[in-house]
KEVEXDREN-197758 format. One line per 10 residues: their letters; for each residue x, y, z of N, C-alpha, C. Coordinates in nm, 3 decimals. Layout:
BEGIN
A> X,Y,Z,X,Y,Z,X,Y,Z  ...
END
This chain:
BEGIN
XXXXXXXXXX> -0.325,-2.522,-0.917,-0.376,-2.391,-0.958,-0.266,-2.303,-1.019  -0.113,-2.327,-0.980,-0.044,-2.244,-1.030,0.014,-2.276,-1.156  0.018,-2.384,-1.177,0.078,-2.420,-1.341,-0.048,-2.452,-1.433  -0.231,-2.428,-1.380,-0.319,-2.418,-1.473,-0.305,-2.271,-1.510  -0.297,-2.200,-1.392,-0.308,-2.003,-1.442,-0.181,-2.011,-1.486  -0.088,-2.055,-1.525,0.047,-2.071,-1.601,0.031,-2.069,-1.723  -0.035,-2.157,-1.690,-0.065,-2.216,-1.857,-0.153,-2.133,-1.941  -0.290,-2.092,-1.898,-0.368,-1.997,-1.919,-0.355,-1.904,-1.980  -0.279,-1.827,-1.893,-0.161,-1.695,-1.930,-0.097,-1.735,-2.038  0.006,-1.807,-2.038,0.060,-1.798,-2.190,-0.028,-1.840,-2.340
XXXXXXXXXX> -0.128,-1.952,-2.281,-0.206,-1.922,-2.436,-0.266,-1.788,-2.471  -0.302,-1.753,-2.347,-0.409,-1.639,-2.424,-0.288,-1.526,-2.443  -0.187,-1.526,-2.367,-0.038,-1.452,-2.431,-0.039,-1.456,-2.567  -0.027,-1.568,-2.631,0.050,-1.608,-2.725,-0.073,-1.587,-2.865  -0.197,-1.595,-2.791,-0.268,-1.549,-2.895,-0.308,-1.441,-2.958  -0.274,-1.322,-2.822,-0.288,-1.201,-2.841,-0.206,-1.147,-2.942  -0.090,-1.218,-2.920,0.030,-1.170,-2.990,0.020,-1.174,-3.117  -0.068,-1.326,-3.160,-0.082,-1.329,-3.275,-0.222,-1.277,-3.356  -0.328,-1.269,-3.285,-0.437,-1.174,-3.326,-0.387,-1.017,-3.320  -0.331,-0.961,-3.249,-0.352,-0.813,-3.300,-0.197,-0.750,-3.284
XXXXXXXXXX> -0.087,-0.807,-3.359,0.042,-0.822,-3.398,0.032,-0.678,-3.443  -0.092,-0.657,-3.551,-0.090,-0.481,-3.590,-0.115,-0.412,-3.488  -0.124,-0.384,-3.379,-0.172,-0.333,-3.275,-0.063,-0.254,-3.161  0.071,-0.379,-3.185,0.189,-0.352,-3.103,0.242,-0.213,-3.122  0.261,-0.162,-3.007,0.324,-0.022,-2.967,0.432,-0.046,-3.017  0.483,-0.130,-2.908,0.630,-0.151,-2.824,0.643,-0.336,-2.785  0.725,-0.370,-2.756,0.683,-0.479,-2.715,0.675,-0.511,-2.568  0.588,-0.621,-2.580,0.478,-0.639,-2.420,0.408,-0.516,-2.424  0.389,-0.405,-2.508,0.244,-0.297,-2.545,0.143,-0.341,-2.628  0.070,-0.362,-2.637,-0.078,-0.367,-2.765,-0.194,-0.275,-2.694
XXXXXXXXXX> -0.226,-0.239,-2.809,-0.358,-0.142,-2.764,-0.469,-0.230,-2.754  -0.474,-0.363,-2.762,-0.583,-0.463,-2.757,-0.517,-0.561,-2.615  -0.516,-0.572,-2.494,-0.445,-0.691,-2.439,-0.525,-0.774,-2.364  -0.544,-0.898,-2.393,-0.680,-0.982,-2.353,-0.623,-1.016,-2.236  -0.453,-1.051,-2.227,-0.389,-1.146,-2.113,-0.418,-1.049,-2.017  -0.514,-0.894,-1.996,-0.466,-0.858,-1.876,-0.615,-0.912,-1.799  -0.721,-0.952,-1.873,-0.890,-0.979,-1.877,-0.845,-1.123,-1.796  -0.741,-1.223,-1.857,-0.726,-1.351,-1.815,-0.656,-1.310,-1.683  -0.530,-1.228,-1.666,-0.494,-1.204,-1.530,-0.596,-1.164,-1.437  -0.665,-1.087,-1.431,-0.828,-1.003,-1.347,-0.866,-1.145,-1.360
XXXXXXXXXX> -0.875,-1.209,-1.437,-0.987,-1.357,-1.408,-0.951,-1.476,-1.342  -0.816,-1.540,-1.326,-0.750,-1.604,-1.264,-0.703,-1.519,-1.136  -0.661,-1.433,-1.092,-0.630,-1.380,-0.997,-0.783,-1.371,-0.880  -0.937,-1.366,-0.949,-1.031,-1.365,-0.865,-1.092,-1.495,-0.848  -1.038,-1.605,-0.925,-1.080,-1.773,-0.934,-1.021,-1.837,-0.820  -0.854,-1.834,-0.845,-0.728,-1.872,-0.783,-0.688,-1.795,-0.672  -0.716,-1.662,-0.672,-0.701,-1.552,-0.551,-0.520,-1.589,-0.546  -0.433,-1.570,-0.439,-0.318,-1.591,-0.476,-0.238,-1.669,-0.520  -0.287,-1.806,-0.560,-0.203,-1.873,-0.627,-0.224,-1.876,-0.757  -0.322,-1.813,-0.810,-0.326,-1.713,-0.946,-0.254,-1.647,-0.992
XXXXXXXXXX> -0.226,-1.603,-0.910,-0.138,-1.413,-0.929,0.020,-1.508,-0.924  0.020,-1.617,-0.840,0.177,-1.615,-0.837,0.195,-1.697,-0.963  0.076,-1.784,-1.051,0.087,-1.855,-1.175,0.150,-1.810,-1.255  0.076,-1.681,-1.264,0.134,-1.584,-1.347,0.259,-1.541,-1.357  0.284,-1.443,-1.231,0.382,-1.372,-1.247,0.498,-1.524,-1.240  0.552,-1.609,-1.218,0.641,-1.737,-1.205,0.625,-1.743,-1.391  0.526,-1.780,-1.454,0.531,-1.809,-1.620,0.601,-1.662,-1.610  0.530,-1.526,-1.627,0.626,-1.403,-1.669,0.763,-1.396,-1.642  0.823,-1.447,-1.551,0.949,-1.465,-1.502,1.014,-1.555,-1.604  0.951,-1.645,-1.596,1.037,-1.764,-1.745,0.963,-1.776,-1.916
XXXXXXXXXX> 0.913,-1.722,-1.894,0.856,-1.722,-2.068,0.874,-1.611,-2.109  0.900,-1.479,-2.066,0.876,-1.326,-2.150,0.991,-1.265,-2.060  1.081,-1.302,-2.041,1.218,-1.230,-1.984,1.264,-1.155,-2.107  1.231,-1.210,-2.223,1.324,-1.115,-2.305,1.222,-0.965,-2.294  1.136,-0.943,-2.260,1.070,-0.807,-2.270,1.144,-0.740,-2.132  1.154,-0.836,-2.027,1.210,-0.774,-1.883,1.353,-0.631,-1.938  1.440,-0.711,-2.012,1.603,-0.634,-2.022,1.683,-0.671,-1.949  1.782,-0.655,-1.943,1.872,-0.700,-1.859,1.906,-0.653,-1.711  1.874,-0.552,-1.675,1.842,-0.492,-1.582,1.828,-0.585,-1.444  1.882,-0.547,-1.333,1.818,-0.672,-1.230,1.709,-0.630,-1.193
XXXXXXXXXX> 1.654,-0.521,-1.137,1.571,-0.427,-1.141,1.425,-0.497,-1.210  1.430,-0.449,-1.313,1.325,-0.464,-1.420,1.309,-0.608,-1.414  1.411,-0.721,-1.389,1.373,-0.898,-1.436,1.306,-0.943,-1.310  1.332,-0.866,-1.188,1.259,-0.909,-1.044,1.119,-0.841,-1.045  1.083,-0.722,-1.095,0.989,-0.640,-1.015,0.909,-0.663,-1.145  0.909,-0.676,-1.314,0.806,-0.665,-1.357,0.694,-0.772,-1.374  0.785,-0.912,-1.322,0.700,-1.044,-1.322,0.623,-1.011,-1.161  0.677,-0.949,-1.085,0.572,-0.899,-1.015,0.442,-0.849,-0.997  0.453,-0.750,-1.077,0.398,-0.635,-1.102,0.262,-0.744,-1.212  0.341,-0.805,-1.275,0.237,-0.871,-1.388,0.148,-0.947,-1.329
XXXXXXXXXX> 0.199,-1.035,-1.270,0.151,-1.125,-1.159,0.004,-1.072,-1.094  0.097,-0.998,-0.965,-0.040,-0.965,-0.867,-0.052,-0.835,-0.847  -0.083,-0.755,-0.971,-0.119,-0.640,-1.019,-0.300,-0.620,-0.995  -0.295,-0.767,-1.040,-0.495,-0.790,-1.022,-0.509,-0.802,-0.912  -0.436,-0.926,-0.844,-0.492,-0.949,-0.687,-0.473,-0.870,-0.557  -0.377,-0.764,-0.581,-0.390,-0.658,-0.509,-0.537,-0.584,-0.562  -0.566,-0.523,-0.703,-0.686,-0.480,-0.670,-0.782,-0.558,-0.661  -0.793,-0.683,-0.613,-0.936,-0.715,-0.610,-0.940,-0.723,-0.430  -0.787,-0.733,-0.347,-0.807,-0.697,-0.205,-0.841,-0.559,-0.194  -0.785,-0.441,-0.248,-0.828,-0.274,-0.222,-0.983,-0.257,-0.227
XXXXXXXXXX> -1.015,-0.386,-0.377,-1.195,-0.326,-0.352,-1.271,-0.379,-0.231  -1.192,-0.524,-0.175,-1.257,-0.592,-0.085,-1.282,-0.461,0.022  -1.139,-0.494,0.059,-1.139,-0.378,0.190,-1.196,-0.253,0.197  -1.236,-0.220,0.071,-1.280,-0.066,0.034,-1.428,-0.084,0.083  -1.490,-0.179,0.137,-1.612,-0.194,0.169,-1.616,-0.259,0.376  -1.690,-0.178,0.386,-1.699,-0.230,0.565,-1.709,-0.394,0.594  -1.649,-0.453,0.642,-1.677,-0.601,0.620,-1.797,-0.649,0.736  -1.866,-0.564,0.783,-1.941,-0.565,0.907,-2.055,-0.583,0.830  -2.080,-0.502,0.669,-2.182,-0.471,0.645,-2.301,-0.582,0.574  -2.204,-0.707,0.632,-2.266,-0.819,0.612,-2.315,-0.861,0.413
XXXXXXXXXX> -2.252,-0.801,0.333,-2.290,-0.823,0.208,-2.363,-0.675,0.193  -2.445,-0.606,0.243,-2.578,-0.499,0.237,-2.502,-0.383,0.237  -2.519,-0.295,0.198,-2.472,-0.139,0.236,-2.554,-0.065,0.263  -2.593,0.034,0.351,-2.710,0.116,0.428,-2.816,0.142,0.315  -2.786,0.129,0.187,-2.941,0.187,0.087,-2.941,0.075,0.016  -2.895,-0.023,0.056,-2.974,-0.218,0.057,-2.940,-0.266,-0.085  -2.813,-0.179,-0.128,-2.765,-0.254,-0.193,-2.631,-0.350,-0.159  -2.617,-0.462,-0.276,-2.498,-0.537,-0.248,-2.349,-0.494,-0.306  -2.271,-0.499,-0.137,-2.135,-0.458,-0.143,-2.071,-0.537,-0.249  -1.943,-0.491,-0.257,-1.890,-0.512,-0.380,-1.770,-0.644,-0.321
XXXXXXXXXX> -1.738,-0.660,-0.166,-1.684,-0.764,-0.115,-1.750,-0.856,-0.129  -1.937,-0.847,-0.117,-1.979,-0.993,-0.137,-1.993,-1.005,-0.256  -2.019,-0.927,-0.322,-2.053,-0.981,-0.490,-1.910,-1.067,-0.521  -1.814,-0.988,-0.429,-1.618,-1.067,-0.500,-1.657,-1.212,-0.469  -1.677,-1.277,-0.311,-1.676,-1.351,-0.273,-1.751,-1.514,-0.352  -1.631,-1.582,-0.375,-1.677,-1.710,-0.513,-1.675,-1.648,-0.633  -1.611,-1.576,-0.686,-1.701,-1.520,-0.803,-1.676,-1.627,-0.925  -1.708,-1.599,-1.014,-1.712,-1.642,-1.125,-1.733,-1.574,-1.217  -1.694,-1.560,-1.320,-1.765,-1.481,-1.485,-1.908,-1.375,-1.446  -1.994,-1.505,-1.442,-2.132,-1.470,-1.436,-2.236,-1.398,-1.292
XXXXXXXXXX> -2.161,-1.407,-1.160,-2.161,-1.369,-1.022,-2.118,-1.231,-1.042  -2.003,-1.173,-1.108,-1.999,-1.045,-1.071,-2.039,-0.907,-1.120  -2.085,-0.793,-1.072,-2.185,-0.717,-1.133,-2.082,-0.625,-1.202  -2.151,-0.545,-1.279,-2.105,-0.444,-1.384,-2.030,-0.353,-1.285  -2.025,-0.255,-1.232,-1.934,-0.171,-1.154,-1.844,-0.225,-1.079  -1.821,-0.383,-1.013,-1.705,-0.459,-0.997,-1.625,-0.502,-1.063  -1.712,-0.546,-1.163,-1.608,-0.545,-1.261,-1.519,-0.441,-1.326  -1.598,-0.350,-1.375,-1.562,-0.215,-1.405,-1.402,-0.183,-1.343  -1.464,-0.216,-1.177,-1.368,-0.097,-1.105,-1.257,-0.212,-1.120  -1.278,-0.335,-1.089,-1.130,-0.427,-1.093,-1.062,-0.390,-1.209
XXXXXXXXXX> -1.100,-0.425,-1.336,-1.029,-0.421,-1.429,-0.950,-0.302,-1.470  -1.019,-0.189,-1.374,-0.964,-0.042,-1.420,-0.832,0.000,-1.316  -0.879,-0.042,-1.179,-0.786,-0.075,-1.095,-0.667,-0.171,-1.106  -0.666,-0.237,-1.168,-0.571,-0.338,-1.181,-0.498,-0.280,-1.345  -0.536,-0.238,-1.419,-0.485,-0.159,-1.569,-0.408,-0.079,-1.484  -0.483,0.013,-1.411,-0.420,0.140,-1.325,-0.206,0.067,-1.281  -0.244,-0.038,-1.173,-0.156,-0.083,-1.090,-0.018,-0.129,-1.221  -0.122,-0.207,-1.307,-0.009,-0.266,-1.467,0.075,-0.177,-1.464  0.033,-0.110,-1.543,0.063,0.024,-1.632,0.156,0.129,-1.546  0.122,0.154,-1.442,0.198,0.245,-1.372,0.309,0.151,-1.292
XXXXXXXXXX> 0.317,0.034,-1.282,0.432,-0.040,-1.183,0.521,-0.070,-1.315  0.468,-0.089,-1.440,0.558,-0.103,-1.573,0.630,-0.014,-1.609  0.610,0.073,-1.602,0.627,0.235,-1.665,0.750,0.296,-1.549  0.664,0.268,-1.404,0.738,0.343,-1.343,0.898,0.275,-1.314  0.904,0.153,-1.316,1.002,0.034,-1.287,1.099,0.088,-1.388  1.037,0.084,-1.527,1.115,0.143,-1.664,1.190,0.251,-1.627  1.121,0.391,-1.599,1.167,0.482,-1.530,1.262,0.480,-1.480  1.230,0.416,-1.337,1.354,0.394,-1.258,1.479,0.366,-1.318  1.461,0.298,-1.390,1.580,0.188,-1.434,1.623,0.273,-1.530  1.563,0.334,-1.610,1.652,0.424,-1.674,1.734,0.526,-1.622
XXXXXXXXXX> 1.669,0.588,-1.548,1.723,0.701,-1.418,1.860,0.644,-1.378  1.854,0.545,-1.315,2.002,0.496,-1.228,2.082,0.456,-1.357  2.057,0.405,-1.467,2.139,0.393,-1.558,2.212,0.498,-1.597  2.093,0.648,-1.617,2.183,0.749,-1.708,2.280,0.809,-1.560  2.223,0.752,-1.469,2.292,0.854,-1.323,2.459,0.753,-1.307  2.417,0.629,-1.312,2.577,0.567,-1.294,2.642,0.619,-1.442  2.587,0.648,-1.589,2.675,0.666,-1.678,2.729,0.798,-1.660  2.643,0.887,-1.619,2.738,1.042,-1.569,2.817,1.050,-1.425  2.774,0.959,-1.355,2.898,0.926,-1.248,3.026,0.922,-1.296  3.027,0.758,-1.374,3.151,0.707,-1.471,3.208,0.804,-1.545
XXXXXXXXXX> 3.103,0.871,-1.624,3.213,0.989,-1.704,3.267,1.135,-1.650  3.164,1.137,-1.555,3.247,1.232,-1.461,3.380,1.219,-1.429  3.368,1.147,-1.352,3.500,1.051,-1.308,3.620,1.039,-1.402  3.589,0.985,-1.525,3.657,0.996,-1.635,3.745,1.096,-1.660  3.648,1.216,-1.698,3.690,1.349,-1.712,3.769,1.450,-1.632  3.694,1.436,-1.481,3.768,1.535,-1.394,3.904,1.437,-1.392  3.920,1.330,-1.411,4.077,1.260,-1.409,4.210,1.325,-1.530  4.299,1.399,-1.482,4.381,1.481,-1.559,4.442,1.356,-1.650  4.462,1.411,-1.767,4.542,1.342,-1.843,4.680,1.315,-1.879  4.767,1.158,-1.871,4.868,1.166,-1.831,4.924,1.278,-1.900
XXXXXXXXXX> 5.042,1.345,-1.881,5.093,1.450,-1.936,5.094,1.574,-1.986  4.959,1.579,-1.938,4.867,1.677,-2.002,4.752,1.753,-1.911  4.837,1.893,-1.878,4.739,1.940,-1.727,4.567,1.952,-1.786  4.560,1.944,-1.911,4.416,1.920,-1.968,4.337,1.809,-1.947  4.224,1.830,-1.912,4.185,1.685,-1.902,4.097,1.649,-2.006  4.131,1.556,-1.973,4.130,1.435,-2.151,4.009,1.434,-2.169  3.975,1.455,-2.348,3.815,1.456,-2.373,3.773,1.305,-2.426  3.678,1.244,-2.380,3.618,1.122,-2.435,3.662,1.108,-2.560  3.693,0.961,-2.572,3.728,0.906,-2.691,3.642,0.964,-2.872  3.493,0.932,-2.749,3.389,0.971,-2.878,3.376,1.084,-2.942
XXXXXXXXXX> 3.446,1.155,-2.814,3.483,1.282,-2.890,3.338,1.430,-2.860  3.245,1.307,-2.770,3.097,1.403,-2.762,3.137,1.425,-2.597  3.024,1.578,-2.632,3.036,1.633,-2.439,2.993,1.537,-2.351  3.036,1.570,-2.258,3.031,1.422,-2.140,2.897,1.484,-2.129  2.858,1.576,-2.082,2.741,1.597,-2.019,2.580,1.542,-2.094  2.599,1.498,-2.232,2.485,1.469,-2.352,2.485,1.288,-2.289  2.602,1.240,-2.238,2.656,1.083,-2.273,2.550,1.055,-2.250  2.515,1.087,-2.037,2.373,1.006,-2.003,2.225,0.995,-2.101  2.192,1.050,-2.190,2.091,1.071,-2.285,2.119,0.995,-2.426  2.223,0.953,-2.457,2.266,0.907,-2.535,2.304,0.790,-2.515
XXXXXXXXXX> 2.317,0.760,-2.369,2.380,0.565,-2.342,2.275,0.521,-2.361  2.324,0.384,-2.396,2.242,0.268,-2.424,2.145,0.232,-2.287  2.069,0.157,-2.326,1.981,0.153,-2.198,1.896,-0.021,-2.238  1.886,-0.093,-2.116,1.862,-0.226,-2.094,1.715,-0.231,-2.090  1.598,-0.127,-2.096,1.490,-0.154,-2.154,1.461,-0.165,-2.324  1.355,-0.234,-2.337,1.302,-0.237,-2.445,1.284,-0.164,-2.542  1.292,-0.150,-2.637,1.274,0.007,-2.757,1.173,0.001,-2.729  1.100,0.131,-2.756,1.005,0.180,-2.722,0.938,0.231,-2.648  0.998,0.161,-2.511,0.928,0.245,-2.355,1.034,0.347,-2.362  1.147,0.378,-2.359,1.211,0.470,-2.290,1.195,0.582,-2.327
XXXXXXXXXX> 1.115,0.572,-2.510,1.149,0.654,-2.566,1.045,0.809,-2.491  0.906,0.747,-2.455,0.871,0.863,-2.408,0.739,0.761,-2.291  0.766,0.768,-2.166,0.676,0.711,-2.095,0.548,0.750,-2.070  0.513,0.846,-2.072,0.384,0.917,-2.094,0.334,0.831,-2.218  0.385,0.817,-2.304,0.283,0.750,-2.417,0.298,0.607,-2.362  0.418,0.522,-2.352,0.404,0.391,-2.293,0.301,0.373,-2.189  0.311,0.452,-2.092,0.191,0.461,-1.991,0.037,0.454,-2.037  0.038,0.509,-2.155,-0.120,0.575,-2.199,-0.153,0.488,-2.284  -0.010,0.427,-2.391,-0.072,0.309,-2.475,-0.102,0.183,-2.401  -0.063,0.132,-2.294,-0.052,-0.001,-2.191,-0.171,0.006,-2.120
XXXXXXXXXX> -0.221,0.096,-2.095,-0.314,0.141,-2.001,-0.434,0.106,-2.092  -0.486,0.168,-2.191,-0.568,0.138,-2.271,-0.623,-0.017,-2.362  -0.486,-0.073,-2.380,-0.474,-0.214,-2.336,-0.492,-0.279,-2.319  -0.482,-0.254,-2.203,-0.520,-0.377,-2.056,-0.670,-0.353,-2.059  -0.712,-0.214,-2.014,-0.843,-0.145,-2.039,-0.936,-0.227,-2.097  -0.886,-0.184,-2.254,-0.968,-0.241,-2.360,-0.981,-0.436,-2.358  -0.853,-0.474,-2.406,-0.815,-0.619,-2.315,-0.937,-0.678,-2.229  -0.911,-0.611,-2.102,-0.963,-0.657,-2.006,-1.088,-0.678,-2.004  -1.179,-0.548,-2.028,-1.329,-0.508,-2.061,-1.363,-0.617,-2.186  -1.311,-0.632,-2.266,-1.387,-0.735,-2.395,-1.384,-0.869,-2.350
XXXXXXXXXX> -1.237,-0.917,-2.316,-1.287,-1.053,-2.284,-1.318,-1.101,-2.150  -1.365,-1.021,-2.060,-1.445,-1.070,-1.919,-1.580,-0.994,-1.964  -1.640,-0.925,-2.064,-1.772,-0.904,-2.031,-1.800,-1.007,-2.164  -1.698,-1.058,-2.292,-1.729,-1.167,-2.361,-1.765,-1.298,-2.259  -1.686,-1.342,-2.192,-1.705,-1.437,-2.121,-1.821,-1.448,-2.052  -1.845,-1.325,-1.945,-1.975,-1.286,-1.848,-2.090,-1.329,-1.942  -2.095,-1.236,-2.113,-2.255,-1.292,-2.146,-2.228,-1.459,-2.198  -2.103,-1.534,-2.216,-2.134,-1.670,-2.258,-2.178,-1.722,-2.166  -2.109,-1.716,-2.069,-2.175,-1.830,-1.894,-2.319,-1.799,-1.880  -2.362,-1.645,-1.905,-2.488,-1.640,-1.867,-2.579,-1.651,-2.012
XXXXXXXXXX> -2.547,-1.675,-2.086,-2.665,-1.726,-2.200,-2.646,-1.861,-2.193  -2.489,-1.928,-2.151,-2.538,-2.070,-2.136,-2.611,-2.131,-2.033  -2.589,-2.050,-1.916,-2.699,-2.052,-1.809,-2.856,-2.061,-1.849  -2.853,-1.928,-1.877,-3.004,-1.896,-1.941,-3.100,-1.990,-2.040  -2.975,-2.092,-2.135,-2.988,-2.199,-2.237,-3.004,-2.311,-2.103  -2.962,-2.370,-2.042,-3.007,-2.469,-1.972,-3.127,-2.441,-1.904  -3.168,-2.339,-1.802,-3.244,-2.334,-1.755,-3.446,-2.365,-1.879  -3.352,-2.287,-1.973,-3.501,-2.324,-2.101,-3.501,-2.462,-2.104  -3.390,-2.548,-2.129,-3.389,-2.678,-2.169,-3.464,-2.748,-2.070  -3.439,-2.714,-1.936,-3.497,-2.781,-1.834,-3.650,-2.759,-1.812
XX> -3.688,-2.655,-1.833,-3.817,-2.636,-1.808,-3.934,-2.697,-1.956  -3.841,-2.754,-2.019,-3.922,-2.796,-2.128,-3.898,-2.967,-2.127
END
C-alpha cells in the first residue's frame, strides 16, 4: 500500500505539473492541485499507510521545493503526507461512536458513511468537509512551517550581526560598520532565506493561493471520480437487468 500511494502521488504530481504549468503561483503552489484530491483519496482507501506513501515519496521526489532548511525538509513531507488522514480521524471522532452509524434525526453519521469508503460510498457533505479540512491542515502547516523558518533565520541573522557590530573595532573605539556598508538593523529583511521564491514573499497570499488549490484540486477530481464509479455502477446494473 505504501509504494502503490507512492506511486499514485507522483503521477498525478507530475501531471498536474504539466496540465496547469500556467496556473503556478510559486512552486509546489497551483491554483488547480489534483495531488491534494489523490492525497484525501489514498489517505481514506489506505488510512495510514497512505498518508505515510505519500509523505516518504514527498521526502524523496520534491525536496527541492522543501529548501534547505532542516526544519522545512522534516515537517513539510509531513504535513503533505497526513494532512488528509488526520482530517478524516477529526471527522470520525467529531461524531459519537455510540451512535451506531444513526444520529438522533435518523440520519447517517459521517463516521459510518467514512467507514470502507470508496469514491462512490461517500456522501456530499463528507466529502465536502474532508477535503476542506484537510486544504485547511495543507495550507496552514505549509505556510506556517515557511513562517517559522523564516523567523529563526532573520532572528539568528540579527543575532550574528549584532554581535558583529557591538564588537569594537581593532583600533578603533568605533565600531566597525558592515562590510556591505548597509544598516545592520535592515540585514534580517534583506538575508537570503532557504525557502522557495515566492512563499516568503508575502504568506497571506501563499496561504490563500494553496488553499484554493487543494480546494479546487481536491473538489474536481474526487467528485470527477465519485460520478465515474457511479455511472459505471449505474451502467452495469442496466446491463444486467437486460
Amino acid at each position: 500500500m505504501i509504494v502503490a500511494s507512492g506511486t499514485l502521488w507522483v503521477l498525478c504530481w507530475e501531471a498536474n505539473r504539466l496540465l496547469f504549468q500556467a496556473l503556478e503561483v510559486a512552486p509546489g503552489i497551483n491554483l488547480v492541485f489534483f495531488p491534494h484530491g489523490m492525497r484525501v483519496l489514498l489517505s481514506l482507501l489506505f488510512g495510514f499507510w497512505g498518508a505515510t506513501g505519500i509523505a516518504l515519496t514527498s521526502a524523496l521526489t520534491t525536496r527541492e521545493l522543501w529548501g534547505s532548511a532542516p526544519l522545512t525538509a522534516f515537517v513539510l513531507p509531513l504535513v503533505s503526507g497526513y494532512c488528509a488522514w488526520i482530517a478524516h480521524q477529526l471527522v470520525k471522532r467529531g461524531n459519537n461512536p455510540a451512535d451506531q452509524g444513526t444520529r438522533p434525526d435518523g440520519a447517517r453519521s459521517w463516521s459510518r458513511d467514512l467507514e470502507g469508503l470508496g469514491p462512490a460510498r461517500i456522501n456530499s457533505s463528507s466529502l465536502i468537509a474532508l477535503v476542506c479540512l484537510s486544504a485547511i491542515l495543507n495550507s496552514g502547516g505549509h505556510i506556517g512551517t515557511y513562517a517559522l523558518t523564516t523567523w529563526l533565520e532573520q532572528h539568528d541573522t540579527a543575532s550574528s550581526t549584532t554581535s558583529q557590530v557591538d564588537r569594537p573595532h581593532p583600533g578603533n573605539p568605533i565600531h566597525a560598520i558592515p562590510e556591505s556598508g548597509k544598516d545592520p538593523a535592515r540585514l534580517p529583511s534583506e538575508a537570503g532565506s532557504s525557502n522557495p521564491t515566492g512563499v516568503k514573499a508575502s504568506f497571506a497570499q501563499s496561504f490563500a493561493a494553496m488553499l484554493c488549490g487543494d480546494l479546487l484540486g481536491g473538489l474536481i477530481l474526487l467528485y470527477s471520480l465519485r460520478w465515474f464509479v457511479l455511472a459505471a455502477i449505474r451502467l452495469g446494473a442496466g446491463l444486467r437487468r437486460n
